[in-house]
N, C-alpha and C positions, 0 to 999 in steps of 0.2 A: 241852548243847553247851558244849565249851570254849571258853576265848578264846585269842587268840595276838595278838602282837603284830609288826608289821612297819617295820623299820627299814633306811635305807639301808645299803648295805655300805660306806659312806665314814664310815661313825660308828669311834670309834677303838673298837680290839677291847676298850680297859680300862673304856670307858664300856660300852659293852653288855656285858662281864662282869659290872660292880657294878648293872646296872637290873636284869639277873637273878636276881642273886645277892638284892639288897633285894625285889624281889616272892617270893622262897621264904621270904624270912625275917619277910615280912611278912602271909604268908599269913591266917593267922587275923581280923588287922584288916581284912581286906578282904572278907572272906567277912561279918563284921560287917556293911561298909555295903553289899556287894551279893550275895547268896545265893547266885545263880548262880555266882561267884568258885570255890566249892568246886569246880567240874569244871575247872578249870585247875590241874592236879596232872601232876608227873611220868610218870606212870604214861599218860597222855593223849598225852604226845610222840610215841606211835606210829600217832596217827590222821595225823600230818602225813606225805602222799605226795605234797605239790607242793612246797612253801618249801624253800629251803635256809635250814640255818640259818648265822648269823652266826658268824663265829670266834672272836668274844667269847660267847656263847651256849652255842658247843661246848665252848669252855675251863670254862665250869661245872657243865655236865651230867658230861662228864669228870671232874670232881675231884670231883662226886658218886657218883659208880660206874656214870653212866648211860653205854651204849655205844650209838652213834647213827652212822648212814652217815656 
């Protein structure tokens, strides 16, 4: 099971760009302190069919080459 994280849409889109953007880049360490961590991978965005995501969120999936509703 992945995780995902849920946040108001009133959060500024530059903040939830960079919590995005530090959990991809931090990915490794986190898989350290929790195992499960490893199924929160890119690749996993396409199990989500209820959330929309945030516009800060989309701006960095985007600028990674993911292409998302």
């Amino acid at each position: 099971m992945y995780n995902f994280a849920v946040v108001s849409k009133d959060l500024p889109d530059d903040l939830v760009y960079a919590i995005v953007k530090a959990f991809y880049a931090n990915h490794d360490r986190l898989v350290e302190a929790q195992a499960s961590a490893r199924e929160s991978v890119v690749e996993n965005l396409k199990h989500n069919e209820f959330l929309p995501y945030h516009p800060g969120a989309l701006r960095y999936y985007r600028e990674i080459g993911v292409e998302l509703p």
